[in-house]
CHARMM internal coordinates of N, CA and C (Angstrom, degrees):
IC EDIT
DIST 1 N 1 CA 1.4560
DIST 1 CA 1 C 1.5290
ANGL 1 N 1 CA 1 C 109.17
DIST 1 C 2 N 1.1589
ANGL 1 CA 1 C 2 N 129.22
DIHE 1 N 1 CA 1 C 2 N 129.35
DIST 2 N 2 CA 1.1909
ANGL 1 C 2 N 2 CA 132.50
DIHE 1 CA 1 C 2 N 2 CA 176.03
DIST 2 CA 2 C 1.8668
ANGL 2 N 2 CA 2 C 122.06
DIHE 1 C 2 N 2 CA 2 C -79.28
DIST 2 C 3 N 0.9723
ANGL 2 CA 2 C 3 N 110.72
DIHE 2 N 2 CA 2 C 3 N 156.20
DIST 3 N 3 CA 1.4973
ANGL 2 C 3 N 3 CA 133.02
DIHE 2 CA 2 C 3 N 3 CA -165.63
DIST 3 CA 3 C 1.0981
ANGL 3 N 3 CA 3 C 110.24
DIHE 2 C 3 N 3 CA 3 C -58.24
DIST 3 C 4 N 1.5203
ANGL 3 CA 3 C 4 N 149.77
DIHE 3 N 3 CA 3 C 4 N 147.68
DIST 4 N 4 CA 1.1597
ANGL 3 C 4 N 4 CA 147.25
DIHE 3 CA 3 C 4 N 4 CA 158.68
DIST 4 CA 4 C 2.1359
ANGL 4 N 4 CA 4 C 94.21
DIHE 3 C 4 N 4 CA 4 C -71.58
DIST 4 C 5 N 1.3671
ANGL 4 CA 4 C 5 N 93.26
DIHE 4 N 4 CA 4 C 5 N -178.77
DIST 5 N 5 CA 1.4173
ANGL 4 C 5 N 5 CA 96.29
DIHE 4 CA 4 C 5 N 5 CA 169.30
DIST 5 CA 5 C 1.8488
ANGL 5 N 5 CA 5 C 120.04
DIHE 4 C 5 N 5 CA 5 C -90.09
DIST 5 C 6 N 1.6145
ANGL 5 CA 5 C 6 N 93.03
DIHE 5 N 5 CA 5 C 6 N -19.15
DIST 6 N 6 CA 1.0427
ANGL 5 C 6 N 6 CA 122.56
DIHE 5 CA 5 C 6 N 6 CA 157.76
DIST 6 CA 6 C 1.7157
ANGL 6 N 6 CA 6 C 131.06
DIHE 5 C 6 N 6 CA 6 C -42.91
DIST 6 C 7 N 1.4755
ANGL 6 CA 6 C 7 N 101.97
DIHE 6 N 6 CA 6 C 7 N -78.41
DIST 7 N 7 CA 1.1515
ANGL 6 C 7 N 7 CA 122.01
DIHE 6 CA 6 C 7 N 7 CA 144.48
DIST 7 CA 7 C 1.5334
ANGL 7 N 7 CA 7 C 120.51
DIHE 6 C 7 N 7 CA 7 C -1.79
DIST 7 C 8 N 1.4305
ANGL 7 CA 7 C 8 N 90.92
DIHE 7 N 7 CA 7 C 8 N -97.83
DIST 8 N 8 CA 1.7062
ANGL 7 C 8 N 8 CA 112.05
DIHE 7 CA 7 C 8 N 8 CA 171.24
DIST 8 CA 8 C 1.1198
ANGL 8 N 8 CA 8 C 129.76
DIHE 7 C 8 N 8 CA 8 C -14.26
DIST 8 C 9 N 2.0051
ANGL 8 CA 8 C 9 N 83.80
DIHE 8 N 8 CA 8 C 9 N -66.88
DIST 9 N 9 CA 1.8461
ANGL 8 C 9 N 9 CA 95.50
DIHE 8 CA 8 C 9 N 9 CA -172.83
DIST 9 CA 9 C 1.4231
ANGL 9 N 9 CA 9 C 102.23
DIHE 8 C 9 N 9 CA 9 C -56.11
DIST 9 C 10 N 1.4928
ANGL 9 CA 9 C 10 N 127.09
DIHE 9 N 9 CA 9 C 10 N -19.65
DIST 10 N 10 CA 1.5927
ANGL 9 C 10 N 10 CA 97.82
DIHE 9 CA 9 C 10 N 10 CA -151.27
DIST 10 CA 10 C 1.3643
ANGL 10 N 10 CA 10 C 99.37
DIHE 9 C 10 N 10 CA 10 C -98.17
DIST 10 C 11 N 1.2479
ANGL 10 CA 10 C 11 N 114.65
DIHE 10 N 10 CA 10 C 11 N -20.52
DIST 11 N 11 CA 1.8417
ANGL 10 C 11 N 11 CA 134.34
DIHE 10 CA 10 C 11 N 11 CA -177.96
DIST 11 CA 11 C 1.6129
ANGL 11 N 11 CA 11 C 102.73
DIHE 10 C 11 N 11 CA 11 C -70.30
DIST 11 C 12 N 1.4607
ANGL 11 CA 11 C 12 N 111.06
DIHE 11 N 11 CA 11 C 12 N -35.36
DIST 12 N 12 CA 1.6160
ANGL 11 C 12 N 12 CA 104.92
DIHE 11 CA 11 C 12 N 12 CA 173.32
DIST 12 CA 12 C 1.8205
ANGL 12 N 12 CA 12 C 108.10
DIHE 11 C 12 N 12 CA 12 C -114.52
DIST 12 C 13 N 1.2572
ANGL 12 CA 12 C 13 N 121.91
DIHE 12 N 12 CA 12 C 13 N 43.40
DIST 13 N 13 CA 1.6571
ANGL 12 C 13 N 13 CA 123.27
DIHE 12 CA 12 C 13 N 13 CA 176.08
DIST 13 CA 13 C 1.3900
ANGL 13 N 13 CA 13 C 103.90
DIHE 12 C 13 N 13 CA 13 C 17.48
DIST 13 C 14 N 1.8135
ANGL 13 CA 13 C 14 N 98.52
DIHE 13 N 13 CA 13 C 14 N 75.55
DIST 14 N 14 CA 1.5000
ANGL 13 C 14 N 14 CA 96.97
DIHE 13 CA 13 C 14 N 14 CA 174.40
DIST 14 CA 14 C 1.6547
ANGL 14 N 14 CA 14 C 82.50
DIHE 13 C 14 N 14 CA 14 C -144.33
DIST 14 C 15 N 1.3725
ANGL 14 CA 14 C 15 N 102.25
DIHE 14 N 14 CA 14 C 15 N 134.05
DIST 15 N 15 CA 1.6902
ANGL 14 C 15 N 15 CA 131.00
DIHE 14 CA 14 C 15 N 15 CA -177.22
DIST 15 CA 15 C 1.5370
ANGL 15 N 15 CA 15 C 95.72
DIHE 14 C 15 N 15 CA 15 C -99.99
DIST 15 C 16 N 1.2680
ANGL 15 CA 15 C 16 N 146.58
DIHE 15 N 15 CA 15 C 16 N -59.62
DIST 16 N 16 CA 1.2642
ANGL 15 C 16 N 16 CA 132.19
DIHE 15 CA 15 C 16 N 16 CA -173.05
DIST 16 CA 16 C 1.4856
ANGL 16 N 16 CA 16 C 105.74
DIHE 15 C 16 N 16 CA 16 C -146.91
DIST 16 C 17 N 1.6087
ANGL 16 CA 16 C 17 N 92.93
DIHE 16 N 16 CA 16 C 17 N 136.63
DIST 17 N 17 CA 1.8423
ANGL 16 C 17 N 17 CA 113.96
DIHE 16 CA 16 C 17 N 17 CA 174.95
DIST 17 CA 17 C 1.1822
ANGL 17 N 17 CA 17 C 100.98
DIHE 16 C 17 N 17 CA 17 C -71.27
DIST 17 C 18 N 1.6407
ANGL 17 CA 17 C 18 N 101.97
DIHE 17 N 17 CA 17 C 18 N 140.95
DIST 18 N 18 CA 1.8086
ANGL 17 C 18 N 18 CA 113.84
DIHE 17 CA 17 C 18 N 18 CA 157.81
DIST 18 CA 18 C 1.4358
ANGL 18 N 18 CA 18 C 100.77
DIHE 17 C 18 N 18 CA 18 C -91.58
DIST 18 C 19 N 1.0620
ANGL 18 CA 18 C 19 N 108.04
DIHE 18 N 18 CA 18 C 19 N 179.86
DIST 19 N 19 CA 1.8721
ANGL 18 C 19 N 19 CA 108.05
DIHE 18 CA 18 C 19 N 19 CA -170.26
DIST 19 CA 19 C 1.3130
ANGL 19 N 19 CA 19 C 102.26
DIHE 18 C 19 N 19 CA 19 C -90.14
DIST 19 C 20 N 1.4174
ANGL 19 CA 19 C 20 N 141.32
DIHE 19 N 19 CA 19 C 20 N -14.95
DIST 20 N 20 CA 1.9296
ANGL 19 C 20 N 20 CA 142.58
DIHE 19 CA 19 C 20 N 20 CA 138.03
DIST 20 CA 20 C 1.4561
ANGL 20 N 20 CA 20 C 89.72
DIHE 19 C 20 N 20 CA 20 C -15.47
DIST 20 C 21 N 1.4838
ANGL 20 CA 20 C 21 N 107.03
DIHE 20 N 20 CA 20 C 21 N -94.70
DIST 21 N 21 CA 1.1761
ANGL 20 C 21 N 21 CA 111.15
DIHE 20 CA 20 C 21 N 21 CA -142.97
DIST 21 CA 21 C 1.6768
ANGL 21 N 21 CA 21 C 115.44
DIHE 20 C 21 N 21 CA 21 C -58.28
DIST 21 C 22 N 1.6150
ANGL 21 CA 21 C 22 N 104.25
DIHE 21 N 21 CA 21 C 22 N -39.73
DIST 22 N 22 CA 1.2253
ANGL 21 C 22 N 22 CA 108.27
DIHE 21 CA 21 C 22 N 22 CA -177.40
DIST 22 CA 22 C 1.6217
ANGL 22 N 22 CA 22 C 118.45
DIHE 21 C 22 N 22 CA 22 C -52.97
DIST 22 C 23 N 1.3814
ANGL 22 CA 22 C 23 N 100.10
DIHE 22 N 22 CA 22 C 23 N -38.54
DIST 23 N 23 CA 1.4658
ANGL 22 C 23 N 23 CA 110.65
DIHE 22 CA 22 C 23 N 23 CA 171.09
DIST 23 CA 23 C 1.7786
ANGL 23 N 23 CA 23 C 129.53
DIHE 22 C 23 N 23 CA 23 C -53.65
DIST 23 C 24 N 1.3011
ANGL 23 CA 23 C 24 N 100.06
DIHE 23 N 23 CA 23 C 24 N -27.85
DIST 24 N 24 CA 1.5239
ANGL 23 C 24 N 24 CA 129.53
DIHE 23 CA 23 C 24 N 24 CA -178.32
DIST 24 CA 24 C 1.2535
ANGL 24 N 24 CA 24 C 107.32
DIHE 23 C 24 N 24 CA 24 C -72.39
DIST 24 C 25 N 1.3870
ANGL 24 CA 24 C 25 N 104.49
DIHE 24 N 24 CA 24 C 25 N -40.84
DIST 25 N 25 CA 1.8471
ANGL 24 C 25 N 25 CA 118.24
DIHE 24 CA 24 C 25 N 25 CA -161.23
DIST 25 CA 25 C 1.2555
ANGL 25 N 25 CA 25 C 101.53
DIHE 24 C 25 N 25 CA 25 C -69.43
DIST 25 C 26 N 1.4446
ANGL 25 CA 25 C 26 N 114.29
DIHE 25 N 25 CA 25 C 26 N -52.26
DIST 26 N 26 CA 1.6607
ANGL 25 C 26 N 26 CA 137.91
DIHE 25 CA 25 C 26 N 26 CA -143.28
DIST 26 CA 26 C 1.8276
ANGL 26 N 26 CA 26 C 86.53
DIHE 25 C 26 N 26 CA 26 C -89.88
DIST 26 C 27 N 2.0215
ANGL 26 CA 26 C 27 N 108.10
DIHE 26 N 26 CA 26 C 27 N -42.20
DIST 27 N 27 CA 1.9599
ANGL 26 C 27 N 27 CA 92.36
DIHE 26 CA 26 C 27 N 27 CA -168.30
DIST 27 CA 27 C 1.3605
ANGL 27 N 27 CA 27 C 98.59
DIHE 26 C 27 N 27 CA 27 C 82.67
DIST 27 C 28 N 1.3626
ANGL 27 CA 27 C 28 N 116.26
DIHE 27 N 27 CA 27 C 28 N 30.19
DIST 28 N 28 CA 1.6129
ANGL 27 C 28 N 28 CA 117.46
DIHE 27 CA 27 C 28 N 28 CA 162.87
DIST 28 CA 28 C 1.5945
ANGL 28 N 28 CA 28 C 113.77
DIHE 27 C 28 N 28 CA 28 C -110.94
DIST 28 C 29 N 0.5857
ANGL 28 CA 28 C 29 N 133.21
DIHE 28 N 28 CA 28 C 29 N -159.09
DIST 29 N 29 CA 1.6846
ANGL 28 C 29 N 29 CA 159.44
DIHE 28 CA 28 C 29 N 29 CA 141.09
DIST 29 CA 29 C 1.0323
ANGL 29 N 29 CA 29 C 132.74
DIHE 28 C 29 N 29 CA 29 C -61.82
DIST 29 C 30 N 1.5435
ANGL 29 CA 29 C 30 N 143.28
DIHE 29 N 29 CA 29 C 30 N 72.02
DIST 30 N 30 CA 1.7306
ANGL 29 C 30 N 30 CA 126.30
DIHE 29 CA 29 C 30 N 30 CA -178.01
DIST 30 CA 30 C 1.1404
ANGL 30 N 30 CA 30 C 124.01
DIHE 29 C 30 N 30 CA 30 C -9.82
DIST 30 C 31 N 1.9273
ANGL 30 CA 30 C 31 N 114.76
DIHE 30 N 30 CA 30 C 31 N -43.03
DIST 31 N 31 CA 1.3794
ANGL 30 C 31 N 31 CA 101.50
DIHE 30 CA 30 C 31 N 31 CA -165.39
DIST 31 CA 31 C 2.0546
ANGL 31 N 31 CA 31 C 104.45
DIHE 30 C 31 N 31 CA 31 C -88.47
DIST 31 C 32 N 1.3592
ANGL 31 CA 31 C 32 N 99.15
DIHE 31 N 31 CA 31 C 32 N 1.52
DIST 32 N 32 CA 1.7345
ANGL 31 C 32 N 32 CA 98.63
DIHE 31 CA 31 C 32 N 32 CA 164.24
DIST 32 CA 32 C 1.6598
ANGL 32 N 32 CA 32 C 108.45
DIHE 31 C 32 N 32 CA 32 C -71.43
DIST 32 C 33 N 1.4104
ANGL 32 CA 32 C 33 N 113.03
DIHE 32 N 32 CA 32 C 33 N -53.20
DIST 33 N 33 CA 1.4972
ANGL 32 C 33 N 33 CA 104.13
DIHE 32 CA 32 C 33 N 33 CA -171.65
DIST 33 CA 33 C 1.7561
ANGL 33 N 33 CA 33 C 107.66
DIHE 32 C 33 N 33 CA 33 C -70.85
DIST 33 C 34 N 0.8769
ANGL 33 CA 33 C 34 N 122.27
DIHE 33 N 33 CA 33 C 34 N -52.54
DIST 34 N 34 CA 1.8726
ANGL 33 C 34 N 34 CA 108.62
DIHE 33 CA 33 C 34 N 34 CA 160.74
DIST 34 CA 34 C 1.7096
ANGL 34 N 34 CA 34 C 112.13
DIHE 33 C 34 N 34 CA 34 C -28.10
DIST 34 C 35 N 1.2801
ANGL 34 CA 34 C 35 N 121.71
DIHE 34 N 34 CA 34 C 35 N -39.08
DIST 35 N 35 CA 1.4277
ANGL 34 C 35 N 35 CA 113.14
DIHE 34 CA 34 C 35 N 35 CA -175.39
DIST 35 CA 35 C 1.6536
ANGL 35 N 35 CA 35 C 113.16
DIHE 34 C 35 N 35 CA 35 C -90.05
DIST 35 C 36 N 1.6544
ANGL 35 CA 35 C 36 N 113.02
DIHE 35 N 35 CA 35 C 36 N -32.02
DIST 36 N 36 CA 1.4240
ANGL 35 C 36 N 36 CA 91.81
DIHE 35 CA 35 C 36 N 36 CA 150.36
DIST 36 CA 36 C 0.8966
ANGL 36 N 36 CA 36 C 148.26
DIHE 35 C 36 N 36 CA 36 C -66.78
DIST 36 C 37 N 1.4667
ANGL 36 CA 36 C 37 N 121.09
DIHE 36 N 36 CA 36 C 37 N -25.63
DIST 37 N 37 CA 1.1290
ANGL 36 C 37 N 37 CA 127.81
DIHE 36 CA 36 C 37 N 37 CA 174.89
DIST 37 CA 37 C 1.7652
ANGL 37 N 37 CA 37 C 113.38
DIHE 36 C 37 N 37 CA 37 C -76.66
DIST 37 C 38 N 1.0707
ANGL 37 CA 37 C 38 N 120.14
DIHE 37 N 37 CA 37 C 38 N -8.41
DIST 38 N 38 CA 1.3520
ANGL 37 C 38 N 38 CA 127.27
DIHE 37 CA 37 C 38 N 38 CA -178.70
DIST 38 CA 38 C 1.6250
ANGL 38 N 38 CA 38 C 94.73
DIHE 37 C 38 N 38 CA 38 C -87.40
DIST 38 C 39 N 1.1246
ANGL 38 CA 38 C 39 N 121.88
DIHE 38 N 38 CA 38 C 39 N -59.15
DIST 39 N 39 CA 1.4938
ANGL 38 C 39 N 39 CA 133.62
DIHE 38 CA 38 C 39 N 39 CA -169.90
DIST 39 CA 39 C 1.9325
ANGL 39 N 39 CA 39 C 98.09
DIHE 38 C 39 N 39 CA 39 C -69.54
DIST 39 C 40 N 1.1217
ANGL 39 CA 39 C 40 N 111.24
DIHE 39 N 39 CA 39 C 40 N 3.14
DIST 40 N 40 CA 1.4729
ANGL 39 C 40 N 40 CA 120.66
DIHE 39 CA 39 C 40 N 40 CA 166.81
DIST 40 CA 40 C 1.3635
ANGL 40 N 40 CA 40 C 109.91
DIHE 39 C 40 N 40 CA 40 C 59.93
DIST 40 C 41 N 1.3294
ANGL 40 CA 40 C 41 N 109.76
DIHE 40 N 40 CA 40 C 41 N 32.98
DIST 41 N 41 CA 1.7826
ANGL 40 C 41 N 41 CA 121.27
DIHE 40 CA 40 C 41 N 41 CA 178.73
DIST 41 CA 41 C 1.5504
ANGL 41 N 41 CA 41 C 85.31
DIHE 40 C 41 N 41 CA 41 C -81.65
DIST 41 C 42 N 1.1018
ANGL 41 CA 41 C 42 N 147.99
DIHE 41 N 41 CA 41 C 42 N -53.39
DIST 42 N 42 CA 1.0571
ANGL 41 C 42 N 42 CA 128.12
DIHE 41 CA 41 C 42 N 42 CA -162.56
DIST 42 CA 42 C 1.5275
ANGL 42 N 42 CA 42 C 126.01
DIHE 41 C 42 N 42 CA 42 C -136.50
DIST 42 C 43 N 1.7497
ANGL 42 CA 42 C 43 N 119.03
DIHE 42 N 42 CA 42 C 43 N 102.93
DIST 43 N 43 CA 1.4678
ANGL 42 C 43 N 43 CA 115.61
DIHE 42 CA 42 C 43 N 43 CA -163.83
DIST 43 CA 43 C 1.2903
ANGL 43 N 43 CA 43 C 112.75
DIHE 42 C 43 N 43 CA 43 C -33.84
DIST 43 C 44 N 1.1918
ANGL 43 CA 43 C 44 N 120.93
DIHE 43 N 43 CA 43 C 44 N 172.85
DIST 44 N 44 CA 1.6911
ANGL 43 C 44 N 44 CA 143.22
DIHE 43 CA 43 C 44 N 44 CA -170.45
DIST 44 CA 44 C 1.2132
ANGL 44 N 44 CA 44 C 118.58
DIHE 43 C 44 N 44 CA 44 C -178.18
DIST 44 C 45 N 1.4638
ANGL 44 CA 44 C 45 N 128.28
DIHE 44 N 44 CA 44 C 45 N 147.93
DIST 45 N 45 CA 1.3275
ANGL 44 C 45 N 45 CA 126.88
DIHE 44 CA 44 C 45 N 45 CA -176.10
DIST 45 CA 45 C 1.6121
ANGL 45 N 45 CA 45 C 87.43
DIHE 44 C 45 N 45 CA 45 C -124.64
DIST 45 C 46 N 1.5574
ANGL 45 CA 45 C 46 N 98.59
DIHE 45 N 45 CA 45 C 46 N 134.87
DIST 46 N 46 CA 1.4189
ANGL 45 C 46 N 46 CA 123.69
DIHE 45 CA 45 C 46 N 46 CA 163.04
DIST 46 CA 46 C 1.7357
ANGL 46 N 46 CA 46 C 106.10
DIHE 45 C 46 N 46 CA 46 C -74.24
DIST 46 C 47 N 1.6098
ANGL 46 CA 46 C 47 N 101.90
DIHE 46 N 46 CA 46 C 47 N 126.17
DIST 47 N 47 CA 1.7363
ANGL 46 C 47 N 47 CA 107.14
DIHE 46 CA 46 C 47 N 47 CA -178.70
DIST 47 CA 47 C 1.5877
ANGL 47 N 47 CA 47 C 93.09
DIHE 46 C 47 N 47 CA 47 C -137.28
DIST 47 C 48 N 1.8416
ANGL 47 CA 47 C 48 N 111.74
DIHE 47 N 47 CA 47 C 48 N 75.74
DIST 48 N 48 CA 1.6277
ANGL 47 C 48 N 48 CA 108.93
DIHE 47 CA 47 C 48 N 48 CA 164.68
DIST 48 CA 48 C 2.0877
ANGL 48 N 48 CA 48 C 83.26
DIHE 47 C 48 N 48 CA 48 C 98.34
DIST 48 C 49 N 1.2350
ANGL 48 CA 48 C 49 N 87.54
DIHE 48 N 48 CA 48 C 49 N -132.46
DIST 49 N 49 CA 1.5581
ANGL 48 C 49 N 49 CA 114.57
DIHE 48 CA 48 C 49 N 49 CA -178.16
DIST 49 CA 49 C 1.7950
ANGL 49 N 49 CA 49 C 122.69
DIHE 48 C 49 N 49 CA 49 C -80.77
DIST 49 C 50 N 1.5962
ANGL 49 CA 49 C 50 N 88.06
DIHE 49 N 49 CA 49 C 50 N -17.55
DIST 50 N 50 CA 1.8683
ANGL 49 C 50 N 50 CA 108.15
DIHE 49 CA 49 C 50 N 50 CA 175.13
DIST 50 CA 50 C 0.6035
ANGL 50 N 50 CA 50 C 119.22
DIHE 49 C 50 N 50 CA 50 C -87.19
DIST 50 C 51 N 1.6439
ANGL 50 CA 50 C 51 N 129.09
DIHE 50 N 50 CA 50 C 51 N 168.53
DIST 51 N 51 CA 1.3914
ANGL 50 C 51 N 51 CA 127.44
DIHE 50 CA 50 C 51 N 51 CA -178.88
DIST 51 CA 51 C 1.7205
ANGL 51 N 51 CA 51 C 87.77
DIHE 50 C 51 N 51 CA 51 C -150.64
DIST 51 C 52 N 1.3233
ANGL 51 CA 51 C 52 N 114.42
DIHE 51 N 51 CA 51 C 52 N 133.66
DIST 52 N 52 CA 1.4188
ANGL 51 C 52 N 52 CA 118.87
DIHE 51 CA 51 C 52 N 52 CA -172.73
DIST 52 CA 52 C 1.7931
ANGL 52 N 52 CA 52 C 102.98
DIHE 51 C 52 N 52 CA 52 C -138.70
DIST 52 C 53 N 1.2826
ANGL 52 CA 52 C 53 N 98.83
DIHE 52 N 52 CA 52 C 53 N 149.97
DIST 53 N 53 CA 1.7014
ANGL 52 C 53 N 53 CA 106.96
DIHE 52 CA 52 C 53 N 53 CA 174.82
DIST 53 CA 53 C 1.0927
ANGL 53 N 53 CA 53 C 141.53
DIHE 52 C 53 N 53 CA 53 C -111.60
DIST 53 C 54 N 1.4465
ANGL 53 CA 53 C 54 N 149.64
DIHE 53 N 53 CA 53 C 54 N 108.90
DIST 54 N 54 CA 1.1425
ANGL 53 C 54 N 54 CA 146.53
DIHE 53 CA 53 C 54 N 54 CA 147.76
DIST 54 CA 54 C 1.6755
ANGL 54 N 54 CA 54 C 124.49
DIHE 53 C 54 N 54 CA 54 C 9.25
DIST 54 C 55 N 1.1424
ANGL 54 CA 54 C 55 N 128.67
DIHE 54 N 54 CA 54 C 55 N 131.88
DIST 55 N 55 CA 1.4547
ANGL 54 C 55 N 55 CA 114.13
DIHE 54 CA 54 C 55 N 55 CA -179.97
DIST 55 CA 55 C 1.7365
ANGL 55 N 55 CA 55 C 95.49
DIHE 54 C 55 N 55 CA 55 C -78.50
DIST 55 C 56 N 1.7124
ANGL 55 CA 55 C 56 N 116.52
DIHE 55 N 55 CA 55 C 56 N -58.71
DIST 56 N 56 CA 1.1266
ANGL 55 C 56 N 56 CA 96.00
DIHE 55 CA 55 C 56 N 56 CA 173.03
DIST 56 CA 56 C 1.1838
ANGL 56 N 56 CA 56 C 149.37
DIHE 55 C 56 N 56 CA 56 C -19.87
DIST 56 C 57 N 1.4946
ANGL 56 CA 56 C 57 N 110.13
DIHE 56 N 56 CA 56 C 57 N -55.41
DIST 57 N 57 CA 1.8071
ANGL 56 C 57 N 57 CA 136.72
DIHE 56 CA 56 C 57 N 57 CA 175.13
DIST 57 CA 57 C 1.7156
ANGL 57 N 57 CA 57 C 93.93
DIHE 56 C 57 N 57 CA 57 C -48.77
DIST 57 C 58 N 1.2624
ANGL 57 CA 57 C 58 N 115.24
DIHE 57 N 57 CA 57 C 58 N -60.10
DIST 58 N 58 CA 1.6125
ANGL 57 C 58 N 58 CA 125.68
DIHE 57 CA 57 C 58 N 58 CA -147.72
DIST 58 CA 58 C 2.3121
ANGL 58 N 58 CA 58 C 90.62
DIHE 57 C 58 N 58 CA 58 C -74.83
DIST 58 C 59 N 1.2398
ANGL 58 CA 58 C 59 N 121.79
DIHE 58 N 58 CA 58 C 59 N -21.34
DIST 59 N 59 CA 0.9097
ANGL 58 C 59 N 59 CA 118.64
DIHE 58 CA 58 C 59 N 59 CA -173.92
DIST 59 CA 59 C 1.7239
ANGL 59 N 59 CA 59 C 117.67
DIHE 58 C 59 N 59 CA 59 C -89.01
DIST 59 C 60 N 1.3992
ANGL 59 CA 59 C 60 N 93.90
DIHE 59 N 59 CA 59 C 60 N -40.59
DIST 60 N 60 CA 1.9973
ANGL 59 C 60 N 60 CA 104.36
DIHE 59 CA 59 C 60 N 60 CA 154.63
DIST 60 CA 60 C 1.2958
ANGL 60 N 60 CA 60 C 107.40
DIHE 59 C 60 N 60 CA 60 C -45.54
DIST 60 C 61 N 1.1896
ANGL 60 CA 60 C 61 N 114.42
DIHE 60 N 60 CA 60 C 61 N -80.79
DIST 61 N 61 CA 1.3021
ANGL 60 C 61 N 61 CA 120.00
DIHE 60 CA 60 C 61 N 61 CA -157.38
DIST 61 CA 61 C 1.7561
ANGL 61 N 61 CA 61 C 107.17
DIHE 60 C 61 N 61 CA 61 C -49.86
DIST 61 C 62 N 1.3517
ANGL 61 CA 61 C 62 N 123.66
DIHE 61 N 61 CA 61 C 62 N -31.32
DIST 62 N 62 CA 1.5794
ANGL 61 C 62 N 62 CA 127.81
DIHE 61 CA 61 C 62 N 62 CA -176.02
DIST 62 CA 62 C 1.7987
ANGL 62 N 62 CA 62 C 89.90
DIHE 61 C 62 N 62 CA 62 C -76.10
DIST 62 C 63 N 1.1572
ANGL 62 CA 62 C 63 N 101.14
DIHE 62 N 62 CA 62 C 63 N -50.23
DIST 63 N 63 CA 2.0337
ANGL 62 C 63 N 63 CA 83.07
DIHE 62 CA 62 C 63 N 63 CA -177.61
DIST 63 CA 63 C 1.8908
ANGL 63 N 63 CA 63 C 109.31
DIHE 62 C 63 N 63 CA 63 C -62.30
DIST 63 C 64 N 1.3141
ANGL 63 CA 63 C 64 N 101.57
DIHE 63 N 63 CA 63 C 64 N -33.11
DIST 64 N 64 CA 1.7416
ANGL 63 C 64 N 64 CA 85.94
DIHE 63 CA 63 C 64 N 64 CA -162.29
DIST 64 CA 64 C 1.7700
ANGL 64 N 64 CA 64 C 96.40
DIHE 63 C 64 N 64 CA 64 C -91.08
DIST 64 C 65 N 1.5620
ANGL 64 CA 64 C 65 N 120.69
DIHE 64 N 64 CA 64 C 65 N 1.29
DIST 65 N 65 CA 1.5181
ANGL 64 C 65 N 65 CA 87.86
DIHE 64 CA 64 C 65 N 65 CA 163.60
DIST 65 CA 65 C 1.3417
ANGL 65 N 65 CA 65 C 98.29
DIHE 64 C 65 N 65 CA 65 C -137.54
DIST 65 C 66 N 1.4972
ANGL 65 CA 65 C 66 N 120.71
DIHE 65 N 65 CA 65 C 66 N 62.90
DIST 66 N 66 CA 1.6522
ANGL 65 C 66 N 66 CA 147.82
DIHE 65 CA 65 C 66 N 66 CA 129.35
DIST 66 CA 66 C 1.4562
ANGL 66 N 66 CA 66 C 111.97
DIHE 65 C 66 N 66 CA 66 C -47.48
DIST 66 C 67 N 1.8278
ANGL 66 CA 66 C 67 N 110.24
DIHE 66 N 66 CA 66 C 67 N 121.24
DIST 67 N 67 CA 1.3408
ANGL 66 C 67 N 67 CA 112.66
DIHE 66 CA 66 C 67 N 67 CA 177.02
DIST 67 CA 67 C 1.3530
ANGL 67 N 67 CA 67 C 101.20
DIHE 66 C 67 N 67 CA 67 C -111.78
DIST 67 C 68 N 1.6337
ANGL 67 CA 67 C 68 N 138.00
DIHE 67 N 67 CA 67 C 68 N 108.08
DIST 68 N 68 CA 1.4409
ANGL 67 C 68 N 68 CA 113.80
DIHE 67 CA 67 C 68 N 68 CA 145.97
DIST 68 CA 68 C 1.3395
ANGL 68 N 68 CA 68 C 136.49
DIHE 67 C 68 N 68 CA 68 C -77.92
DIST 68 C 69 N 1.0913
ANGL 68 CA 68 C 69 N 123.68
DIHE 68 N 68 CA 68 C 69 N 155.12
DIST 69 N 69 CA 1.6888
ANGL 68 C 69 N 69 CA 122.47
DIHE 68 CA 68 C 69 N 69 CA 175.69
DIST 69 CA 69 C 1.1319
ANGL 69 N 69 CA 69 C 106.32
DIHE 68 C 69 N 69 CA 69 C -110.80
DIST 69 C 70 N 1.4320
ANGL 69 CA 69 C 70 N 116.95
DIHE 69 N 69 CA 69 C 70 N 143.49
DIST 70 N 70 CA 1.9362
ANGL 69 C 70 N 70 CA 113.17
DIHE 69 CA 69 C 70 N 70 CA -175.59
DIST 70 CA 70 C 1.5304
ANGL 70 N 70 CA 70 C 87.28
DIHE 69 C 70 N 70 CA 70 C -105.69
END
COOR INIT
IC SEED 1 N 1 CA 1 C
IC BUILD
């Protein structure tokens, strides 16, 4: 069973994703998580020129854009 983002952070003492890692997690593209987070699918706090994530935030957003197929 795989990890929440939740999970993770607390198993690796990590308080907030850079969009690297988040990108790694998810098996996307950096420049995909820059566009969700632009398209405001997924909160972010601006730090300077960065933008870093919440595990919480990153764990909403995986439940509310969950597809099942019956």
């Amino acid at each position: 069973m795989a990890l929440t983002f939740i999970e993770f952070a607390k198993q690796n003492q990590i308080l907030w994703f850079t969009p690297k890692q988040v990108a790694g997690l998810m098996q996307c593209s950096v420049e995909h998580v820059y566009d969700l987070a632009k398209a405001k699918k997924i909160c972010y706090i601006k730090d300077g020129k960065n933008i870093r994530f919440k595990p919480e935030d990153l764990d909403e957003y995986e439940k509310s854009s969950y597809v099942r197929r019956i």
